[in-house]
Every structure is written in structure tokens, then in C-alpha cells.
GUKE-716549 format. One record per atom (N, C-alpha, C): residue in one letter; chain; atom name; x, y, z. Coordinates in pm, 1 decimal, m for minus. Atoms other than C-alpha are relative to their C-alpha. Layout:
BEGIN
@res A	chain A	atom CA	x X	y Y	z Z
...
END
This chain:
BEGIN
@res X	chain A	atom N	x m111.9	y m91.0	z m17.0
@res X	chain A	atom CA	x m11451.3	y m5034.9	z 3784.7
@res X	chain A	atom C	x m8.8	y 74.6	z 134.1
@res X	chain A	atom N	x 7.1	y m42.9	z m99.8
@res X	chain A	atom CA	x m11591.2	y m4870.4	z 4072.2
@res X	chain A	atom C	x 66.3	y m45.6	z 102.8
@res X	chain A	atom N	x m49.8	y 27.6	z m62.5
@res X	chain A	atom CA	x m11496.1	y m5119.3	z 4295.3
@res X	chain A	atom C	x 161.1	y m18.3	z 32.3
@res X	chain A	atom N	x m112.5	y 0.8	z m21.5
@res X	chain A	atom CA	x m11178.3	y m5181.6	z 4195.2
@res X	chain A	atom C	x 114.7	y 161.5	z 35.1
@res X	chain A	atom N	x m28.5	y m156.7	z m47.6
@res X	chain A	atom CA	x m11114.7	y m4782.4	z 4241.5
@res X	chain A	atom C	x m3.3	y 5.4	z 130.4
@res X	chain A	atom N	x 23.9	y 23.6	z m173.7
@res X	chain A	atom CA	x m11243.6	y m4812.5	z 4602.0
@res X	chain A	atom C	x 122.2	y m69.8	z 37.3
@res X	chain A	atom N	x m149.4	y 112.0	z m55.8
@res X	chain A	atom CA	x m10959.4	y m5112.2	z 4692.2
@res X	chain A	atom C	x 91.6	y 104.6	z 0.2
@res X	chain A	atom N	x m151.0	y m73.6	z m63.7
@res X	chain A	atom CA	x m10710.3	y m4882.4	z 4582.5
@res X	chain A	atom C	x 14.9	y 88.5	z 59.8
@res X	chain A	atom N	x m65.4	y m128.7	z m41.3
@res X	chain A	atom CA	x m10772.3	y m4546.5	z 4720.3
@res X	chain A	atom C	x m20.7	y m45.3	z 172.9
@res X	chain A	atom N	x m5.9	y 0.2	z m111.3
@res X	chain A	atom CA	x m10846.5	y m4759.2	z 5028.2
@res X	chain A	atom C	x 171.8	y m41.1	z 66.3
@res X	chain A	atom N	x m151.1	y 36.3	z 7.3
@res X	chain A	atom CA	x m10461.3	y m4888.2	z 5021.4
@res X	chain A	atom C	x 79.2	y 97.6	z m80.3
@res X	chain A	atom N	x m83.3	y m71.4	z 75.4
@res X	chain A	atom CA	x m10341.5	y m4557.8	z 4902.2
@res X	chain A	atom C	x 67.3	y 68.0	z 134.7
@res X	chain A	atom N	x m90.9	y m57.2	z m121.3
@res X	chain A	atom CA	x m10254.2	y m4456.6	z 5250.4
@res X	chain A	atom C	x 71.2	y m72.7	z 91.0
@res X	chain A	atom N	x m136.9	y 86.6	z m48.7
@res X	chain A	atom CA	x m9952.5	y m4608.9	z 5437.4
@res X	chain A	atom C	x m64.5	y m38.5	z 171.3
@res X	chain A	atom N	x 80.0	y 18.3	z m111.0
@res X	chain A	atom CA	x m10187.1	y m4571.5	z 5808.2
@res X	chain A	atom C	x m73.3	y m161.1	z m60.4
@res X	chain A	atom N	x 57.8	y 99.7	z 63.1
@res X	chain A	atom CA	x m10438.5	y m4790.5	z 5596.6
@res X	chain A	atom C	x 59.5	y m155.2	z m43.4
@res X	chain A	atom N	x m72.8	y 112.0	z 62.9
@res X	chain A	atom CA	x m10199.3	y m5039.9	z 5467.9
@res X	chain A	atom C	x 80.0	y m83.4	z 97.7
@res X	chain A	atom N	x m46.5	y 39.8	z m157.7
@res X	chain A	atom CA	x m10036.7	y m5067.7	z 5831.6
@res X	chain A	atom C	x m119.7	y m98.9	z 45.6
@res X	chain A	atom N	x 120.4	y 73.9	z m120.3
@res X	chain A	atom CA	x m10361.7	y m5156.1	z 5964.0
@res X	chain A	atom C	x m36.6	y m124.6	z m26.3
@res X	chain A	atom N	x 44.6	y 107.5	z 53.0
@res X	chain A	atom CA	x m10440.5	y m5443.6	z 5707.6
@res X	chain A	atom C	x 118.5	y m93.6	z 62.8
@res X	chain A	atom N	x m84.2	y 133.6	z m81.2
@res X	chain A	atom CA	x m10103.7	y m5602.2	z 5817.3
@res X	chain A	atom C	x 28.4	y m6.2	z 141.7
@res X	chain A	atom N	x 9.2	y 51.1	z m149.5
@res X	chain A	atom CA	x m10146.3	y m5582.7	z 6182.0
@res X	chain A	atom C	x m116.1	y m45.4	z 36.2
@res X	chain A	atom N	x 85.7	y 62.4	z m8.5
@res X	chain A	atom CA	x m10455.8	y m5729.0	z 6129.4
@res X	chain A	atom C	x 11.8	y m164.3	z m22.0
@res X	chain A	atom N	x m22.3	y 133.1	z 72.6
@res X	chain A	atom CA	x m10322.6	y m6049.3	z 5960.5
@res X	chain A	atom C	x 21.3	y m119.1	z 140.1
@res X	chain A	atom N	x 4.9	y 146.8	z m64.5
@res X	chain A	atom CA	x m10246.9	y m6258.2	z 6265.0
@res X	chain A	atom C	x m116.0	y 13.6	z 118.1
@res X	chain A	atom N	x 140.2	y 19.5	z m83.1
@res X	chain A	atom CA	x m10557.9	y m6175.4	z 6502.5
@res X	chain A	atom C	x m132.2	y 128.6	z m6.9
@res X	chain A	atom N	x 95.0	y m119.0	z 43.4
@res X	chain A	atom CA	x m10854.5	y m5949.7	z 6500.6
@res X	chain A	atom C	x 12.1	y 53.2	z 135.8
@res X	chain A	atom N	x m32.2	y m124.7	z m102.9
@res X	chain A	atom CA	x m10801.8	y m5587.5	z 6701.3
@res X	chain A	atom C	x m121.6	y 66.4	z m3.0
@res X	chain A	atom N	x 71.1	y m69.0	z m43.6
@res X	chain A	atom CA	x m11022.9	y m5356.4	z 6867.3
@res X	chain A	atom C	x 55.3	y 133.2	z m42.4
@res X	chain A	atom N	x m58.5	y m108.3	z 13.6
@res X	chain A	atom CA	x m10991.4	y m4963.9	z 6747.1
@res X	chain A	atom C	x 93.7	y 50.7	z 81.0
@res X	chain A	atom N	x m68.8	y m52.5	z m78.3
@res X	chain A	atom CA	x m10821.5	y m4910.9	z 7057.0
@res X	chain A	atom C	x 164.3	y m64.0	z 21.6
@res X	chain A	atom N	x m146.0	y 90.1	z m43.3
@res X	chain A	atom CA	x m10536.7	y m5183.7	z 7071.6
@res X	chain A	atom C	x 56.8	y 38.1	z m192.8
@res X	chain A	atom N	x 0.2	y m85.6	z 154.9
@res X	chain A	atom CA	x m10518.6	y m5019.5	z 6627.6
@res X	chain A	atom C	x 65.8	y 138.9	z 26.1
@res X	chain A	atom N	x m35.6	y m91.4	z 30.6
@res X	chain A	atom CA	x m10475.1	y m4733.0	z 6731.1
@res X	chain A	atom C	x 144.4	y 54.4	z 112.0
@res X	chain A	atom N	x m91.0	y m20.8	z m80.4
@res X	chain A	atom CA	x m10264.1	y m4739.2	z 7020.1
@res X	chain A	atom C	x 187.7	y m62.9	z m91.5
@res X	chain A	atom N	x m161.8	y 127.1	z 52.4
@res X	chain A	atom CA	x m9979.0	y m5033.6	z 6808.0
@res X	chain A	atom C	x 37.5	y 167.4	z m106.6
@res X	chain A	atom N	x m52.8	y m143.2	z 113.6
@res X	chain A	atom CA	x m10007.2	y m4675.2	z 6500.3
@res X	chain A	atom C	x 47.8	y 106.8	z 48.4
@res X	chain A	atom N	x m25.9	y m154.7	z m74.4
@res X	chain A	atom CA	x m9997.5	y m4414.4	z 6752.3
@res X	chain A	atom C	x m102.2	y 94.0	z m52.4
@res X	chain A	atom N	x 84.4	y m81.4	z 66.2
@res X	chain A	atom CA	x m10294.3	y m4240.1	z 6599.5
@res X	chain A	atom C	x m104.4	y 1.6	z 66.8
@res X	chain A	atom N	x 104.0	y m21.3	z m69.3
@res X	chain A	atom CA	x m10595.0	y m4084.7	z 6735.2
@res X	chain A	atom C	x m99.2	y m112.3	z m26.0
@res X	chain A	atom N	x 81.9	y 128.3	z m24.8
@res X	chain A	atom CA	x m10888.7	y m4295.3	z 6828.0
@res X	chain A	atom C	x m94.6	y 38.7	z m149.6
@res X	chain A	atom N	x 134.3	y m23.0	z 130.1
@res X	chain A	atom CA	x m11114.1	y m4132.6	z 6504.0
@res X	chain A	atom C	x 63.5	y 3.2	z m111.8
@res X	chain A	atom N	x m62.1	y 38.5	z 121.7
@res X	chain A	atom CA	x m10832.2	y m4137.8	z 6255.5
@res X	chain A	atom C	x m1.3	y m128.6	z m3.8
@res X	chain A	atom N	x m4.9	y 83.0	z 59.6
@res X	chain A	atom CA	x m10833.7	y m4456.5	z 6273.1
@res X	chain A	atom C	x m128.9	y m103.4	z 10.6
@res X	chain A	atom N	x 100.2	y 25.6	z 10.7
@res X	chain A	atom CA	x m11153.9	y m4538.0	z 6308.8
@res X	chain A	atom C	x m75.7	y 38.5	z m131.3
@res X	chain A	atom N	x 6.6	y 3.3	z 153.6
@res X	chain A	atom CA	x m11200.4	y m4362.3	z 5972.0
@res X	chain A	atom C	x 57.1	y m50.7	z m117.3
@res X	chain A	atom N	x m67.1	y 87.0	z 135.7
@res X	chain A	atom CA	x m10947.2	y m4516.3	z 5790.4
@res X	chain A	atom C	x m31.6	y m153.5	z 29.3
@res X	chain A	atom N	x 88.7	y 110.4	z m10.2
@res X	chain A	atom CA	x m11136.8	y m4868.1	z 5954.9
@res X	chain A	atom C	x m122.4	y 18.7	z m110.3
@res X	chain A	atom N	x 142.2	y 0.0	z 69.4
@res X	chain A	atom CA	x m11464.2	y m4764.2	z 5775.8
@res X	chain A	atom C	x 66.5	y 13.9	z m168.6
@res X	chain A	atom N	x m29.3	y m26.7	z 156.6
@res X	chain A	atom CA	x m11271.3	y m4648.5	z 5457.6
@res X	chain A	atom C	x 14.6	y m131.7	z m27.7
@res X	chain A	atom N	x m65.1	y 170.0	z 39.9
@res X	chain A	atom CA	x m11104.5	y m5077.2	z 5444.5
@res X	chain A	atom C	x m133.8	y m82.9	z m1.9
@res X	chain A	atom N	x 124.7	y 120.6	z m46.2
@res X	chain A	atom CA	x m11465.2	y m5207.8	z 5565.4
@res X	chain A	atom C	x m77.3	y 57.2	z m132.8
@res X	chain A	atom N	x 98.2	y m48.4	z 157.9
@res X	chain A	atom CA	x m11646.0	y m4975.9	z 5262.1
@res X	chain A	atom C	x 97.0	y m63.0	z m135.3
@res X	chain A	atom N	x m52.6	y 88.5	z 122.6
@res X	chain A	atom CA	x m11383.6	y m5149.8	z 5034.4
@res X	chain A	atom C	x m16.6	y m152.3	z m19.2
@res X	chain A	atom N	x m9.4	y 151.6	z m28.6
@res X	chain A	atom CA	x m11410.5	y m5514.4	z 5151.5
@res X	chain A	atom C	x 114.0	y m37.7	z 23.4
@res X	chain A	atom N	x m126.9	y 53.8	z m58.4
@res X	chain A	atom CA	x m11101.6	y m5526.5	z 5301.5
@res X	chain A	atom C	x 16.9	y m54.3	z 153.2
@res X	chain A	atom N	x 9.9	y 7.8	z m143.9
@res X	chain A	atom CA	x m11211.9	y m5562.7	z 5678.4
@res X	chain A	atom C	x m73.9	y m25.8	z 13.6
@res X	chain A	atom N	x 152.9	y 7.2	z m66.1
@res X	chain A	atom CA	x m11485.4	y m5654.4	z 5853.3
@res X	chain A	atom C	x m8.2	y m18.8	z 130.7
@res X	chain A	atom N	x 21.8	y 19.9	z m168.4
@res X	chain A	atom CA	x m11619.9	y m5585.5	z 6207.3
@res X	chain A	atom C	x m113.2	y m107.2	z 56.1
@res X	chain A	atom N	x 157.9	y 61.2	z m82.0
@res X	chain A	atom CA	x m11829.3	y m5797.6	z 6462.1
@res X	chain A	atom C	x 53.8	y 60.5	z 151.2
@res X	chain A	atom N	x 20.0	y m6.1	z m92.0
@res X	chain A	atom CA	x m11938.3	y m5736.8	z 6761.3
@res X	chain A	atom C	x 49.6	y m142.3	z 116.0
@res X	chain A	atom N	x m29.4	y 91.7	z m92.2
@res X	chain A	atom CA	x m11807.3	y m5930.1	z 7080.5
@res X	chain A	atom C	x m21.8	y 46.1	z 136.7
@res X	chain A	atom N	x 70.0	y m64.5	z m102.7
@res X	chain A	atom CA	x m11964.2	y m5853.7	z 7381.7
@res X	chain A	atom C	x 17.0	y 119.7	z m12.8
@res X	chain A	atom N	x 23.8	y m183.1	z m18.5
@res X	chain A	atom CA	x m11897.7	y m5477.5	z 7447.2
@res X	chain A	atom C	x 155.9	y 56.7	z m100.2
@res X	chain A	atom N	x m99.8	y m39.9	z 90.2
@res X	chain A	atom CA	x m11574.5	y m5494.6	z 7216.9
@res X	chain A	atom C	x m55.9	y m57.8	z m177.7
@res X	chain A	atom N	x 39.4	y m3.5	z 142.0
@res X	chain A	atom CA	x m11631.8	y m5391.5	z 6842.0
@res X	chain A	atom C	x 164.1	y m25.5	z m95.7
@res X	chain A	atom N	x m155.9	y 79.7	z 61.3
@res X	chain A	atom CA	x m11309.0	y m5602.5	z 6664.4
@res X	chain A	atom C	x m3.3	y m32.9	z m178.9
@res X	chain A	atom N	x m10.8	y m14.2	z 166.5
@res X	chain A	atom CA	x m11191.9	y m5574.0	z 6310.4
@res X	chain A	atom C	x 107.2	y m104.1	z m27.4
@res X	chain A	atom N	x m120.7	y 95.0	z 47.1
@res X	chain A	atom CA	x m11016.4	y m5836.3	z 6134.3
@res X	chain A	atom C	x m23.9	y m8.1	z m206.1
@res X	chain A	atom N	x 3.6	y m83.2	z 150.3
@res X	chain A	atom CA	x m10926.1	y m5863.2	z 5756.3
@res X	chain A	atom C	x m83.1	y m109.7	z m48.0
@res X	chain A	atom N	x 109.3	y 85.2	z 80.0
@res X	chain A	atom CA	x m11220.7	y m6007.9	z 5508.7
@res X	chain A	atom C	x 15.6	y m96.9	z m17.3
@res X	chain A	atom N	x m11.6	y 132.2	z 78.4
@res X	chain A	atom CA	x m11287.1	y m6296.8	z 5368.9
@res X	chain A	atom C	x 55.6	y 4.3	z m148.8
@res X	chain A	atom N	x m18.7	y m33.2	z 155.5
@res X	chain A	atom CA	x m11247.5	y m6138.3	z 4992.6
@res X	chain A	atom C	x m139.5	y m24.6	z m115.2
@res X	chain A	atom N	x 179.2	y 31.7	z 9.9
@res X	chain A	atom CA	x m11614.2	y m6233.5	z 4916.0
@res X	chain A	atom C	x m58.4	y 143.0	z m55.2
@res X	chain A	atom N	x 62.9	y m137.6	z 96.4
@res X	chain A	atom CA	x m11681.1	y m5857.9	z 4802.6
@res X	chain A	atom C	x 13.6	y 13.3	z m107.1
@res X	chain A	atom N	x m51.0	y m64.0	z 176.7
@res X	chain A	atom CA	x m11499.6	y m5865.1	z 4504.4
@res X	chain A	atom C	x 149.4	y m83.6	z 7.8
@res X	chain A	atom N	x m107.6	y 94.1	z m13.0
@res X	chain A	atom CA	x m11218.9	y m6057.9	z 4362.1
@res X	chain A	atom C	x 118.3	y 117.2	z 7.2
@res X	chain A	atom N	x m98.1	y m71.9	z m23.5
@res X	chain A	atom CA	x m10994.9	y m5698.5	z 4395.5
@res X	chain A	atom C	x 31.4	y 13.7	z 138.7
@res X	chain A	atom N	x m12.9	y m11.3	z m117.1
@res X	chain A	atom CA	x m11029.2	y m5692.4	z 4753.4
@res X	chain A	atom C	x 81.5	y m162.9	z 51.0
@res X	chain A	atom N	x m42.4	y 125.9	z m75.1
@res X	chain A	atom CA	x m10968.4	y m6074.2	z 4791.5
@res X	chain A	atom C	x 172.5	y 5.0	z m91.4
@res X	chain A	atom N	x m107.7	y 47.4	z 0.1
@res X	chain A	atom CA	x m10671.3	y m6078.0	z 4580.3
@res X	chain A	atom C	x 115.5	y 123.7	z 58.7
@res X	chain A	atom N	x m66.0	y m167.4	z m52.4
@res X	chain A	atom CA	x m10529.7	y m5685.1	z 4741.5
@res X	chain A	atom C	x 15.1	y m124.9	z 172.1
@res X	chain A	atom N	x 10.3	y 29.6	z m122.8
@res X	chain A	atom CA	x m10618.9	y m5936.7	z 5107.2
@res X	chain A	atom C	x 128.3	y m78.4	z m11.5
@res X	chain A	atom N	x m79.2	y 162.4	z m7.6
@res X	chain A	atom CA	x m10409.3	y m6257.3	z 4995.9
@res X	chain A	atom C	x 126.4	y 126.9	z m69.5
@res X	chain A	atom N	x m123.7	y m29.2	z 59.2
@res X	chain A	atom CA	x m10114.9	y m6033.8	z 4818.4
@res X	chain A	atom C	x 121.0	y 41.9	z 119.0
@res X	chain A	atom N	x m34.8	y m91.3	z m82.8
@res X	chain A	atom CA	x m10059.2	y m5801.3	z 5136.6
@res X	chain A	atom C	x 78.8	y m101.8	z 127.9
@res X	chain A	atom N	x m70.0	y 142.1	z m110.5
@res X	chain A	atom CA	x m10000.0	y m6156.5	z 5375.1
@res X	chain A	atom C	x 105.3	y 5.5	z m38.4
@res X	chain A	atom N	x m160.7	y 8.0	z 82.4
@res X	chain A	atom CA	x m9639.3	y m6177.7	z 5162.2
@res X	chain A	atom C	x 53.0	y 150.1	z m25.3
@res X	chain A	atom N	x m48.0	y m119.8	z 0.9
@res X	chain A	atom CA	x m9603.6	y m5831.2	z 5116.2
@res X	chain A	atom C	x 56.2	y 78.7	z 92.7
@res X	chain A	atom N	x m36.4	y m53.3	z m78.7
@res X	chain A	atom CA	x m9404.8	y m5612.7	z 5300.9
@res X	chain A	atom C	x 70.1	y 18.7	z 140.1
@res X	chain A	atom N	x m31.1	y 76.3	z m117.3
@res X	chain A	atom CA	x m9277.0	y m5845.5	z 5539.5
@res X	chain A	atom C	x 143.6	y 64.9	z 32.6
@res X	chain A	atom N	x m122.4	y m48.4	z 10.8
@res X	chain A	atom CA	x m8935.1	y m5708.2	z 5468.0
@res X	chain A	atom C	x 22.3	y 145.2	z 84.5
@res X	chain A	atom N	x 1.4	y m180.6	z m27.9
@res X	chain A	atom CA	x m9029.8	y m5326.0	z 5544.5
@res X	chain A	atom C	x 47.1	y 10.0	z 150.8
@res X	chain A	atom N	x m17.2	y 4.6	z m139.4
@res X	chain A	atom CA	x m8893.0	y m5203.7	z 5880.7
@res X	chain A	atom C	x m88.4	y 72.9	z 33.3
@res X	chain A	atom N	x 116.7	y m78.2	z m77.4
@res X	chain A	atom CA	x m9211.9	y m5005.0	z 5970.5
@res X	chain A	atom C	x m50.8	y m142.0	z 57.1
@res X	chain A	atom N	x 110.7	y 116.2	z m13.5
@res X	chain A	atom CA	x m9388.3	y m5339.5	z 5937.5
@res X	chain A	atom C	x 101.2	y m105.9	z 131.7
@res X	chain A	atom N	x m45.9	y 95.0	z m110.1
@res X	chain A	atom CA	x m9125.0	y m5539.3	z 6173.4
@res X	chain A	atom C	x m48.9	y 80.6	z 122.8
@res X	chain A	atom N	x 31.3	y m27.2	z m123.4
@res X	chain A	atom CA	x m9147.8	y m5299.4	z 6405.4
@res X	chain A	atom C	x m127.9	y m3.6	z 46.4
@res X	chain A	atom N	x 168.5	y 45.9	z m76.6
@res X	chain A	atom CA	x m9556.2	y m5309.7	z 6452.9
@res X	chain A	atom C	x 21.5	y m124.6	z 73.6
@res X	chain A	atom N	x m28.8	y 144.2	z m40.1
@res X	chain A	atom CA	x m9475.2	y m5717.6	z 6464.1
@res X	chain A	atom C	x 80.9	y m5.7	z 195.1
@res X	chain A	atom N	x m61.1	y m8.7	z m132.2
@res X	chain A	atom CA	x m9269.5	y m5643.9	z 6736.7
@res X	chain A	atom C	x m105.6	y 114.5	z 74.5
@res X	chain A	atom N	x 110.9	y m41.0	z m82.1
@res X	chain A	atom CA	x m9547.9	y m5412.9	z 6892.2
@res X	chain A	atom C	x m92.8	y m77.0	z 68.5
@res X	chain A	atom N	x 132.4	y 76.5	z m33.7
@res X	chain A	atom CA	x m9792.3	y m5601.0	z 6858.0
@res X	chain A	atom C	x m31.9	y m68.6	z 104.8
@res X	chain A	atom N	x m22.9	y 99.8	z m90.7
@res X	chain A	atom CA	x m9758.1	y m5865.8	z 7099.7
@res X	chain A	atom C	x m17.6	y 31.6	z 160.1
@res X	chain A	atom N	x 18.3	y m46.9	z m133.8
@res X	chain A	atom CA	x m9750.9	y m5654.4	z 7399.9
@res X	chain A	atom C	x m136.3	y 85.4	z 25.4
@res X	chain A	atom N	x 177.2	y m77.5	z 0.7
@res X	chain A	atom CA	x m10098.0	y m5458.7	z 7294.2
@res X	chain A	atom C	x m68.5	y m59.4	z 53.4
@res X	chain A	atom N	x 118.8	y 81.8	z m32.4
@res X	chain A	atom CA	x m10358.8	y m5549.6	z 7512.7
@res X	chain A	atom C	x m123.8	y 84.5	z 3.8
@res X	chain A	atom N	x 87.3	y m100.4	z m47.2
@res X	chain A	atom CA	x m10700.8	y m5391.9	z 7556.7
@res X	chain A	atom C	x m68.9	y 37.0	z 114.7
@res X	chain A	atom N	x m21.3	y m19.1	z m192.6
@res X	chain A	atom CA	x m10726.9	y m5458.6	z 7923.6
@res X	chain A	atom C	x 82.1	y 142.8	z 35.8
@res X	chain A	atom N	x m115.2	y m39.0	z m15.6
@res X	chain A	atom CA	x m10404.4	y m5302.0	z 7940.1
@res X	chain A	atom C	x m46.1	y 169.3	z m11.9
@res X	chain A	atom N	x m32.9	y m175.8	z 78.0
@res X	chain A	atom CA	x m10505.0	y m4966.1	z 7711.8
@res X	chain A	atom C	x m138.9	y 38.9	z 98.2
@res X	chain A	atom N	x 145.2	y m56.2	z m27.9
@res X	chain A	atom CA	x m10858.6	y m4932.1	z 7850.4
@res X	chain A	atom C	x m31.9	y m12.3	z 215.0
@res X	chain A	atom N	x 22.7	y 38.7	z m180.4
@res X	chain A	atom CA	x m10785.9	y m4990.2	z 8290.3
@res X	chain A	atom C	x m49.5	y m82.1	z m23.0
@res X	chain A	atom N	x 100.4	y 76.9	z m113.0
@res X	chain A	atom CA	x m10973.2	y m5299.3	z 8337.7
@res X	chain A	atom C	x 104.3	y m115.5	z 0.9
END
């Protein structure tokens, strides 16, 4: 039960639930995350750790960029089926087009000078 408590209060916030679907077509850096939400660099770096303590995310390292993309579902079958529901979900919403239409122009060159 625990876990499945975790999943949801990690998808109880609309930031949080943003982030899983602008994750879906490539894996982002906190900075190109937080720039597509408009949110400070540590809000959303906390609501990253809240999705990664659920098994909804997971980071690696890539040279000097630390990039989050969404799990495998391997933690738990609430996280994997909350991962696979959210791909079809919400596609409709106009918050969510408009990220889609963000997205694309985010770079982290771009946000960070180099």
C-alpha cells in the first residue's frame, strides 16, 4: 500500500504530471524542465526527486548533464501502469499541447550560454 500511496501523491500535482508528459518523447535536463514549466530551478528539481522516489523517473548522468527521463515501471506495477496510462492521457488538454508546442524549441545550449 505504501507504494501505491507514493505514485499518487507523486501525480497529485499538475507541475508533476506536466513533467511526466514532457518527458515522454526524450529525456530533459532540470534546466530545459524547468525553463518548457516556467518554474524555478529547485521547484522542480523537487518535484523530480518526489517522481524518481516514486518510480516514475529516473536520472543518469551524461557527461556534466544530469537528464531525467520517465522509468521503465520496474519499481512497482503502480508506477508502470500510472507510466503507460499517462502516454494516452491528456493528449487532448490544452496545457499539454501547448508544452508540445514548447518543447521543440528548448535547448540546453540555448538556456545555459554555451
Amino acid at each position: 500500500m505504501k507504494q501505491f500511496i507514493k505514485v499518487m501523491k507523486a501525480l497529485s500535482d499538475p507541475n508533476r504530471v506536466k513533467m511526466m508528459k514532457i518527458l515522454q518523447p526524450r529525456p530533459l535536463c532540470v534546466c530545459e524542465i524547468k525553463e518548457t514549466l516556467g518554474i524555478a530551478q529547485s521547484t522542480a528539481s523537487k518535484h523530480l526527486k518526489m517522481l524518481e522516489d516514486a518510480g516514475l523517473v529516473r536520472s543518469f548522468k551524461d557527461g556534466l548533464w544530469v537528464n531525467y527521463s520517465l522509468a521503465d515501471g520496474s519499481d512497482s506495477p503502480y508506477s508502470a501502469n500510472m507510466i503507460g496510462n499517462l502516454k494516452h492521457w491528456l493528449e487532448e488538454k490544452e496545457e499539454i499541447k501547448e508544452l508540445n508546442r514548447i518543447l521543440p524549441g528548448i535547448n540546453r545550449e540555448d538556456i545555459v550560454g554555451k
